[in-house]
Each structure stands twice: as structure tokens, then as C-alpha cells.
N, C-alpha and C positions, 0 to 999 in steps of 0.2 A: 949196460942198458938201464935206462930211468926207469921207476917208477910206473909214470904212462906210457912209455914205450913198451915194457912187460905186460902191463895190462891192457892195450892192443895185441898184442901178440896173442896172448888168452883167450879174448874176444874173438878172434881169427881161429884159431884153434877150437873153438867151441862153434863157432860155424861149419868146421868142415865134420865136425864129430855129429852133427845135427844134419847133415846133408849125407852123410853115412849112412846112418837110419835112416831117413825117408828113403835112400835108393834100396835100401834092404828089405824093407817092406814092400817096395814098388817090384822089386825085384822075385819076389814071392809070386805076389798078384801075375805078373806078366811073365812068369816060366812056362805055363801050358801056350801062351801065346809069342813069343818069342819076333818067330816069322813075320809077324803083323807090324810088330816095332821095328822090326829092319828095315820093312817095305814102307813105312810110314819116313821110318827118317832117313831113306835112300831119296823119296820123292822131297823133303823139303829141300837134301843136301842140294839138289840139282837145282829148284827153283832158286837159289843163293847162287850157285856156280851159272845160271844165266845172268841172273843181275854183273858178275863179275864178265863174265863173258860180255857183255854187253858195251865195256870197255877196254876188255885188251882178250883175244882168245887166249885159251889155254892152251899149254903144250906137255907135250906126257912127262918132258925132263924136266917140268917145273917142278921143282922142290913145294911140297905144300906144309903148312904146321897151322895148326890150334893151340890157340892158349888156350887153358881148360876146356880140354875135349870133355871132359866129365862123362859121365854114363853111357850115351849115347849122343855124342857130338856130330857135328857138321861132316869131320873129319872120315868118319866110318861110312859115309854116302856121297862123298865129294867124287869118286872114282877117277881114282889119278896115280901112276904109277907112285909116287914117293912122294908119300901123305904119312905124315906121324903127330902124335897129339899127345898135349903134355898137361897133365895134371897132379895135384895132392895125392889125391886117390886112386890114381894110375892102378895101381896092384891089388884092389878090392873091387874095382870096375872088373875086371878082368875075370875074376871069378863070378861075380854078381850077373854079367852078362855076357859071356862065351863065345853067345854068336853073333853078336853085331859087335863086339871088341875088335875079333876076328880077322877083321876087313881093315885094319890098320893098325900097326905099331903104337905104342904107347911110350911114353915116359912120367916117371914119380919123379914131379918139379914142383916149386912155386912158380907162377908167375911175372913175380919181384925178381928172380935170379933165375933167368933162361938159361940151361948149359949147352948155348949155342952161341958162335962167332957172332962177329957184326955179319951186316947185309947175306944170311944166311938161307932166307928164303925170297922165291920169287910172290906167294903167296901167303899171306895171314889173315886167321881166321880168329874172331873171339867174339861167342856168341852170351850176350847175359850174362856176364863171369867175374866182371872184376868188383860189384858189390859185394860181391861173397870174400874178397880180401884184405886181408890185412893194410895194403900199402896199394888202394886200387888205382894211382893214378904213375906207380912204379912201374905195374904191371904195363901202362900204357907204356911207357918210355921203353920198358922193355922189347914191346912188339916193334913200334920202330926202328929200336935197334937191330931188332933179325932179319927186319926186311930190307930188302936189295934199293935202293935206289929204282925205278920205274916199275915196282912192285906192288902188287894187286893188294889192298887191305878192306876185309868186311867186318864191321864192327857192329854190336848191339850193347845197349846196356837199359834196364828198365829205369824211369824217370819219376821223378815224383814231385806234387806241390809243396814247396818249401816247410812247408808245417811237420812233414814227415821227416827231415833231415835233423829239425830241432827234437823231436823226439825220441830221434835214432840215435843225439848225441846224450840225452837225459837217461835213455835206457841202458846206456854205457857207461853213463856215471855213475846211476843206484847200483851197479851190478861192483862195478869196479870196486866202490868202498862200502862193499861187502852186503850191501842187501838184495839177496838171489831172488829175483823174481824177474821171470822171463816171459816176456811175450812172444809167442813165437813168430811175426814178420819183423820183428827186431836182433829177435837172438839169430834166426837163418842166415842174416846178410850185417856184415862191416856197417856198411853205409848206406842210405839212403839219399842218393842224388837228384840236385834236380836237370831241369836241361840247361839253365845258365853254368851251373856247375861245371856239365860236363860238354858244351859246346865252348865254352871258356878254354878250358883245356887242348880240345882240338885247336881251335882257333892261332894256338903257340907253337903246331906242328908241322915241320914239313913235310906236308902231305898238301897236294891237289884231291879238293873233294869234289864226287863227280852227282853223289846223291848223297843228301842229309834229311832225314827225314825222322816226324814223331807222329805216333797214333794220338798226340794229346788231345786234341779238338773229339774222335770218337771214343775212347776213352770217358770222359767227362759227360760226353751224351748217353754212353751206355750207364756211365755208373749214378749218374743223374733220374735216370728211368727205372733202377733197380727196385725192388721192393724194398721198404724198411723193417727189413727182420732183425738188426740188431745194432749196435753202438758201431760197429766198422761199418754196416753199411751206410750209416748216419754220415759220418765224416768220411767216407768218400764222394756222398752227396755235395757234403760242402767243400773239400781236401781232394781232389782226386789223385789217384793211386795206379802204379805200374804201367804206365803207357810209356809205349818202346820207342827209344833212340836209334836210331839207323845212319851209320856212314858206310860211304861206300869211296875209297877212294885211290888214289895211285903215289906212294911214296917219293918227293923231288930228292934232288940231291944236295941241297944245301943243308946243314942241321941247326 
């Protein structure tokens, strides 16, 4: 392994240790309320599984998977007999939140290295997930690899105005040759994409997209209208920040 290859890996690893904490703390806050996050993210899983539905019904023997189910993923409200979700943190998820784990099997994976066949599922799910890895456009290759040929895929990934992507690379550089100072929307996430970035990417996949969609245009208007209480709200004023990428689409058989 080189050099930069190591200290990407690092960089990845200090993301998942930083997303550890936050669900730990999160996990604190929401033990007396538990119930409420179930019922919260049973009702988004469904509004996703209509949008899917919307394109091909579901069937109980569809095979379903999540790349990073992470905490409380898609996966634990999708309601489908054989639904499993695969994350880093698979086995601190699992203690951290009991009852909404519960509702679906887990697995402790990266991403980058599914321990699953080809055309594996008729369903994949990966919500917001692959900025937070190490090798986020592997991760992509990956999911198509497990899906089936005429198989259902819902993606998300937060987007950003280019300015954040060169910054996301500079905060990885001071860090890399040795001077620790950490932002933390740089240190929580790999990379910071934009949507050329990662509509580029799709664009090279065999996949029939059926909705492609970004919150950018609201986004920019909300974060344009914010008040100016401080230096990030400044420069989202002018840079705008986390507006969501959405596909939605059906796996060809050509690769």
C-alpha cells in the first residue's frame, strides 16, 4: 500500500470512528424515545419503497440489501421478508439501537468489498452513505455488482458546490502530512461530491434511470435566506452545501 493509499484509508477510518460517536451520543438522547424512531423511519422506509414500487411492484421473495444501513437505515422499514443491511458498524449499531436493528439482519462490511455474489439482489438500497467512504465510487461498482439484472436500485448521496470538494481535498492534505486540525464537515465524510461528479459516474452504468433528481435549486434558496450568524453560513450563502442527489433506477443487463 502507498503512502496515499494509507492515508486514505485513515481518513476513512477516522470517519467511521467520528460517526460512532455521534450515534452514541444520539443514541443516549433517543433511548427513552426509541418507538418514535422506529415509527419515523418505518414511515420514510415506505415513502422510498413507493417510489420503487412505482416502477416495478415488490414481491416478498425479493431478496432486499442496503449498503450502509448504518443506524437506522432504509432497510429496518422497508418491510420485506428478506431484507439485510450491511455496514462498518454493523455490531455497535446493534447494541446502540436494539429495537429498530431488530427488524432486520445485519452485516459488519465495507461497502468497497460486498461479501456477496454477483446479481445477488433483486433490490439495493444506499441511502447518503458513500461520502463517508473510503473508495466512494467502489462502493458504487459494488452495488451493481449485487444487483440482478432488471433489479430495482434507490440511491442518495448529498451534493455540493465545487468549492467544497477542493476543500474536502486540502483538509485531507494538512491532516495527512501531519498537521491535526479538524473540521468537522470535512473530518465526518471522505469526500465531498458534486453533482457533475456523481451524475458522471452514473452516467457510465448500466442502469435504466427512471428518476434523477437534486434538491439543488431549494437548497440554495433556503440557504440563501438563512440568517448570517456565522462564517458557514456566509459561504453557504455564496457555496451552497448538502443538497440531495436522488436516483432511482432499474439495472440492464449489459455491463
Amino acid at each position: 500500500m502507498s503512502w496515499a493509499e494509507s492515508k486514505l484509508e485513515e481518513r476513512g477510518r477516522r470517519a467511521l470512528e467520528r460517526q460512532l460517536d455521534y450515534q452514541e451520543h444520539k443514541s443516549a438522547a433517543y433511548s427513552p424515545h426509541e418507538a418514535e424512531l422506529v415509527r419515523t423511519n418505518f414511515l420514510r422506509s415506505q415513502q422510498v419503497r413507493q417510489k420503487l414500487e412505482s416502477i416495478k411492484p415488490f414481491r416478498e421473495s425479493d431478496m432486499v440489501l442496503e449498503v450502509g444501513s448504518g443506524a437506522h437505515g432504509l432497510v429496518f422499514g422497508i418491510a420485506n421478508s428478506f431484507g439485510v443491511g450491511v455496514d462498518p458498524l454493523a455490531v455497535d449499531y446493534k447494541k446502540l439501537f436494539p429495537r429498530i436493528q431488530q427488524t432486520a439482519p445485519t452485516v459488519a462490511a465495507i461497502g468497497e468489498e460486498l461479501p456477496f455474489a454477483d446479481a445477488s439482489f433483486d433490490i439495493v438500497m444506499s441511502d447518503n452513505v458513500i461520502d463517508h467512504a473510503t473508495r466512494p465510487f467502489a462502493v458504487v461498482d459494488e452495488i451493481i455488482r449485487v444487483l440482478k439484472p432488471g433489479g430495482l436500485l434507490y440511491f442518495t448521496v448529498n451534493v455540493h458546490h465545487p468549492f467544497y470538494d477542493l476543500a474536502s481535498r486540502a483538509h485531507g492534505a494538512w491532516n495527512a502530512i501531519g498537521l491535526k486540525f479538524e473540521l468537522s464537515a470535512f473530518a465526518d465524510h471522505t469526500v465531498h461530491l458534486s453533482e457533475k461528479q456523481i451524475a458522471d459516474v452514473f452516467a457510465k452504468l448500466p442502469l435504466k434511470v427512471f428518476q434523477q433528481n437534486t434538491t439543488i435549486a431549494a437548497t440554495k434558496k433556503a440557504q440563501r435566506s438563512a440568517p448570517l450568524t456565522n462564517l458557514d453560513a456566509l459561504l453557504k450563502k455564496v457555496f451552497f452545501k448538502n443538497a440531495l442527489f436522488e436516483v432511482v433506477g432499474v439495472r440492464t443487463e449489459e455491463r
